[in-house]
N, C-alpha and C positions, 0 to 999 in steps of 0.2 A: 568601820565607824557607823551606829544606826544612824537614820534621819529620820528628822521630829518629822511629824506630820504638817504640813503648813494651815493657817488659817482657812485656805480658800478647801482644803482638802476633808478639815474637820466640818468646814459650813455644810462641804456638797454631802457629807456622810449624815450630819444631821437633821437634812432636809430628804433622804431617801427613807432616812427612818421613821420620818413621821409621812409621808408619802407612804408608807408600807402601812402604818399605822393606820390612817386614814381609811385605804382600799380595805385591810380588814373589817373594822368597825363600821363602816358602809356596807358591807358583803350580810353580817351580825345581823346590822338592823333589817338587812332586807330580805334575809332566810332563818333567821335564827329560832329557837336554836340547832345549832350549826357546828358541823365537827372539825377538826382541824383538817383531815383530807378533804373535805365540803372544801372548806376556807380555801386550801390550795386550789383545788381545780377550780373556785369562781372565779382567783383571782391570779391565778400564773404563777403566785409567788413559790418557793422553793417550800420544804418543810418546814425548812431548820428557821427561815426569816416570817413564816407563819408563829411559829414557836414563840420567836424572840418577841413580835407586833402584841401577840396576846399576853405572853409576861408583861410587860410596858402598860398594855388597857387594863391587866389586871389591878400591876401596882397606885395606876392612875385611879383606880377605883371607875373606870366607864363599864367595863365587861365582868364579867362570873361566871364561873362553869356551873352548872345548874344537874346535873345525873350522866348518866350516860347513856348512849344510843340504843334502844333493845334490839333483840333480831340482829345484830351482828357476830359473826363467825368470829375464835378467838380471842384476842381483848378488845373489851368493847369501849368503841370510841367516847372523849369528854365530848358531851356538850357548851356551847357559850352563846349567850345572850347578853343583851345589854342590861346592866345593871340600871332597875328601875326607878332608882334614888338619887341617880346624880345628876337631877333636874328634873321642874315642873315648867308647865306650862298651862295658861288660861285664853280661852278662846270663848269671847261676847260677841255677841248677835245684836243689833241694838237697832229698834223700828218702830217706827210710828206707835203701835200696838202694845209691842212686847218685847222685852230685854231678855234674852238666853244668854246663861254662861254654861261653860265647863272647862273640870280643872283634870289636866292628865301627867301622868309622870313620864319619866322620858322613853323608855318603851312604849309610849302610846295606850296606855289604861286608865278610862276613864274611871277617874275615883269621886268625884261629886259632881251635881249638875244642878243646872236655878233656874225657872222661868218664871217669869212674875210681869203684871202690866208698868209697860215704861212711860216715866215721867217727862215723856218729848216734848210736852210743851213748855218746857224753861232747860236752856245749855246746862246752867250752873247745877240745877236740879237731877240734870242726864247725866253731869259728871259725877255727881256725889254719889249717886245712885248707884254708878260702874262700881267706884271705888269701894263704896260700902259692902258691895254685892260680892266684890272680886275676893278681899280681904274675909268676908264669909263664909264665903267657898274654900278658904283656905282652913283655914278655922274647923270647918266641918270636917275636910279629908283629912286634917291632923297634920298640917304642913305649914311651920314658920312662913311668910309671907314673904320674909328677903332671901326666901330660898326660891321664890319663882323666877323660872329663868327667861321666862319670854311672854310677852302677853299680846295678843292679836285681836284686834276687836273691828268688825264688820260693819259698816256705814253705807246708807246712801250717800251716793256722790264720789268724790276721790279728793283727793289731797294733792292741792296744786302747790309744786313746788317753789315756784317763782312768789307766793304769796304767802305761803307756810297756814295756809287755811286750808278747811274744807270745804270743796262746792259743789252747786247741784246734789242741793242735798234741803229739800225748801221744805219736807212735809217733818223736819224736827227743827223746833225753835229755834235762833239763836246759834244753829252748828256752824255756820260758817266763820263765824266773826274767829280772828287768830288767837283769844284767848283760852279756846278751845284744845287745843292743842298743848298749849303752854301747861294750861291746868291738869290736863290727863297726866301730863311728863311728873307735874309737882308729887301728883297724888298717887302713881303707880309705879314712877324710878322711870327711867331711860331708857329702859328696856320693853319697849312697846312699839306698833307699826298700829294705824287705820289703813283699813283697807276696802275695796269694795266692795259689799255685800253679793249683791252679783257674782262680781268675778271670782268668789271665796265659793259662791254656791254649787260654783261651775268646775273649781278644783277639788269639792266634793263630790259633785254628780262624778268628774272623772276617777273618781280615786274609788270610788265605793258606788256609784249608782247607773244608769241607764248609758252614760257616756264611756261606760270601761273598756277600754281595748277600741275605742274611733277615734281614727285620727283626726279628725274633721267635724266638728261639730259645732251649736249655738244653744245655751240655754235663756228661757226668754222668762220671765220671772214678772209677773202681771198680780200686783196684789195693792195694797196704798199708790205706792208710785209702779213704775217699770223700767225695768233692765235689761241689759244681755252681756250672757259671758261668751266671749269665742276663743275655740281652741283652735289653732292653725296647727297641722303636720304633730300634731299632739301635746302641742305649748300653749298656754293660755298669751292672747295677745292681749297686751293693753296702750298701745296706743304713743304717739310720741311724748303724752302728758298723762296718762293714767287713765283714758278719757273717753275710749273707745268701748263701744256696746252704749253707749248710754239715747236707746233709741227714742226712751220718750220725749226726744225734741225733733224726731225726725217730722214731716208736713203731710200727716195722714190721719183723714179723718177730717169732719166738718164741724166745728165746736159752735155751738149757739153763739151770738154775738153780745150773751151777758157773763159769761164765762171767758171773755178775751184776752181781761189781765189775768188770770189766774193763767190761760193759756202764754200768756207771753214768761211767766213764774216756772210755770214746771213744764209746759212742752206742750206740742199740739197734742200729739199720741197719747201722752199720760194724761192729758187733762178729758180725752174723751174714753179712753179705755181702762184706767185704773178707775178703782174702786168708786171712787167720786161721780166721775164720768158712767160708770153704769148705772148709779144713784139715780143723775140728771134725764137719763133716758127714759131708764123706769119711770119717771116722773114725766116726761115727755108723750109718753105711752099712756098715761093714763090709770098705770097700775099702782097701786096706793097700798099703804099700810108693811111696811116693806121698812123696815130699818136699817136691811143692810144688804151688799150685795149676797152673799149667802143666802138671804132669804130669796133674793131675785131669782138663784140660778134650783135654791130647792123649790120655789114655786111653779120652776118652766120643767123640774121632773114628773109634779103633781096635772101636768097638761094644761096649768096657765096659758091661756092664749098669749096675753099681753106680756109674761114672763119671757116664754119663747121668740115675742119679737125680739126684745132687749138679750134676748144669748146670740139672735140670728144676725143683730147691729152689731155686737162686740165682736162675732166670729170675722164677719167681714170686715171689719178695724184688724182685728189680728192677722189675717190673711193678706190686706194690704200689708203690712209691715213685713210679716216674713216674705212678702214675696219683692222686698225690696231689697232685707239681707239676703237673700237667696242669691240675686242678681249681684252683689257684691262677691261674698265670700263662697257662695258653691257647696252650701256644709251638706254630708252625710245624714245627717240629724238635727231636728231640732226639737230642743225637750220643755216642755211648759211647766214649770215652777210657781211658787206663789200661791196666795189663796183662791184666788180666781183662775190661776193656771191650771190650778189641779182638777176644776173639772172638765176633765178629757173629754169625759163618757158625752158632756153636751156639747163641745167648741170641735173635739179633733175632723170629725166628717164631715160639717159645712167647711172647716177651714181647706179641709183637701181638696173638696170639691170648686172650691174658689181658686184653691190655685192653681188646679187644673186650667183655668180660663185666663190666667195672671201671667204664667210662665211658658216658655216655650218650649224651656226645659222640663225634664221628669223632678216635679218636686222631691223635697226631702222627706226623709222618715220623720212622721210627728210622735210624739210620744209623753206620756207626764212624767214628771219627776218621782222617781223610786223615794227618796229620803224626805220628802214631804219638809216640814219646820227643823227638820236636823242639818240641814243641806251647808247654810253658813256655816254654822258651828264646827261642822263636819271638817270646812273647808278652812277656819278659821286653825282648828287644830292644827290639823296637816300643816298649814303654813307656818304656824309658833314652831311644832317642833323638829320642823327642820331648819327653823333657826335658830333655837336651842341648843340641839346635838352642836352646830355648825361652833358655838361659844363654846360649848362646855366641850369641846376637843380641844377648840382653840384655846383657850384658859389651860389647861394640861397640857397642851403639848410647848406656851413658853414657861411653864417655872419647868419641865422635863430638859427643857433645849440646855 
């Protein structure tokens, strides 16, 4: 007499199949394309249960064989990759200055991209602006809008969850108040995460820029305001609240005494080392005519005296702070981002040479950021679509179950 298979027998068999399922389409995205003995040996799995994972992602529509292997002896091997249509994704940058988007399909192929100056000063304005921008972007790459599967957008500050707001985040109008949130949900679907600029810049530097392959690093992002992202043992940390890197409140630096409330607003550090704060120096110093910091740091390469003091006050601002993370966290590296991080060529050699006197330890490798303005966006990608893929398995694999 046969015997049915039991419940508990059929659940565990259809929970190894999508477990097999999973390991391939993981293995796909992250060598593809990729042959079926590839698939085997990345993942242990047998042939025959390699075979059956890509029958299933094929029917699912996630995966495609795409040609076959050249240079191979006999028949030559199918290739598969992930099929680049069964989701999008859009990753905004959103700053004081300037809003970047881009929109990529689930392969990871950037097919449109936007930068234009952003309307930070009113929420309501910053929201419509995502919305109108993001929905454009879609428009242009040729992709229905309720087909994006994920959307990430990059913010000063973090998203405190006990409050459903965003904070520490003072140089855009209006972002913290909770109807911020509410509004993004109405106007983009459910399917969204803010996150923090920084730590998005810092999963970019690690994924594509100066940080690749260090376990241990800190990117320090000096432009309107300032940030840090840290990677511990090669994981971005964030904090028991999302909350951690955010050094421009750390007690460094001596802020004039009519800049106090603005200091008590966005941080001791930020209010004398971002953009602002080199403003106030320059002004301090004497040196005039000066719009912006840009102008400050390209007048100290023309051998501005009074330029040079104001890069030689910022270095030493910047040098106390690293050498305060330093004393913390121990990173390998730390990479300067940002509009005013980027230039190296004038901050990176007083800053070494200050922490030579700062530390007792061998400081860190200093370095600027490789991806310059792409670095969020970069970072923001990365994060949508690996939450993407994460849905659109999950979506296939319960109507399959």
């Amino acid at each position: 007499m046969a015997i049915e298979p039991s419940d508990e027998t059929a659940s565990t068999t259809s929970l190894l199949r999508v477990m097999n399922e999973r390991a391939v389409f993981e293995r796909i995205r992250q060598f593809g394309p990729v042959s079926r003995p590839q698939l085997a040996e990345a993942t242990g799995l047998s042939k025959p249960t390699i075979s059956l994972a890509l029958a299933d992602l094929e029917r699912s529509k996630l995966v495609r064989a795409v040609g076959h292997r050249s240079g191979a002896t006999g028949r030559a091997a199918v290739l598969y990759e992930i099929r680049p249509e069964a989701g999008y994704v859009i990753a905004v940058d959103v700053g004081r200055a300037w809003i970047r988007l881009a929109l990529a399909n689930l392969a990871g192929q950037v097919l449109a991209r936007r930068t234009e100056p952003s309307q930070a000063s009113s929420a309501p304005k910053l929201v419509t602006q995502i919305t109108k921008r993001a929905r454009a972007l879609a428009a242009e790459a040729g992709v229905d809008f309720k087909r994006i599967t994920f959307t990430c957008i990059g913010s000063p500050g973090f998203v405190d969850p006990r409050s459903g707001s965003i904070q520490l985040a003072p140089n855009l109008a209006g972002w913290g108040h909770p109807r911020v949130l509410e509004a993004l949900g109405e106007n983009l679907g459910p399917d969204f995460s803010v996150e923090n600029d920084v730590k998005l810049a810092t999963l970019g530097e690690q994924a594509h820029g100066q940080g690749k392959g260090v376990a241990n690093f800190a990117l320090v992002s000096i432009g309107t305001g300032i940030g840090m992202g840290i990677v511990i043992d090669g994981k971005l940390y964030r904090g028991s609240r999302g909350a951690a890197g955010e050094i421009g409140y750390l007690p460094v630096g001596e802020p004039e005494a009519k800049i106090a409330q603005i200091m008590q607003r966005r941080g001791w550090l930020e209010s004398v080392a971002a953009a602002d704060g080199v403003m106030a120096t320059a002004k301090r110093v004497g040196l005039k005519n000066k719009a912006t910091a840009k102008d400050v740091f390209d007048a100290a390469r023309d051998g501005d005296p009074r330029a040079e003091e104001v890069v030689a006050i910022e270095a030493e601002h910047l040098a106390r702070a690293v050498a305060s993370v330093t004393s913390v966290i121990d990173p390998e590296l730390v990479v300067l981002g940002g509009g005013i991080g980027g230039n190296g060529d004038l901050l990176i050699k007083p800053i070494q040479r200050r922490l030579g006197t700062l530390l007792r330890l061998e400081p860190p490798r200093i370095v600027v950021s490789s991806l310059g303005d792409d670095a969020v966006v970069l970072g923001a990608l990365a994060t949508a679509l690996t939450t993407a893929r994460e849905k659109v398995f999950a979506r296939v694999s319960r109507v399959s179950a």
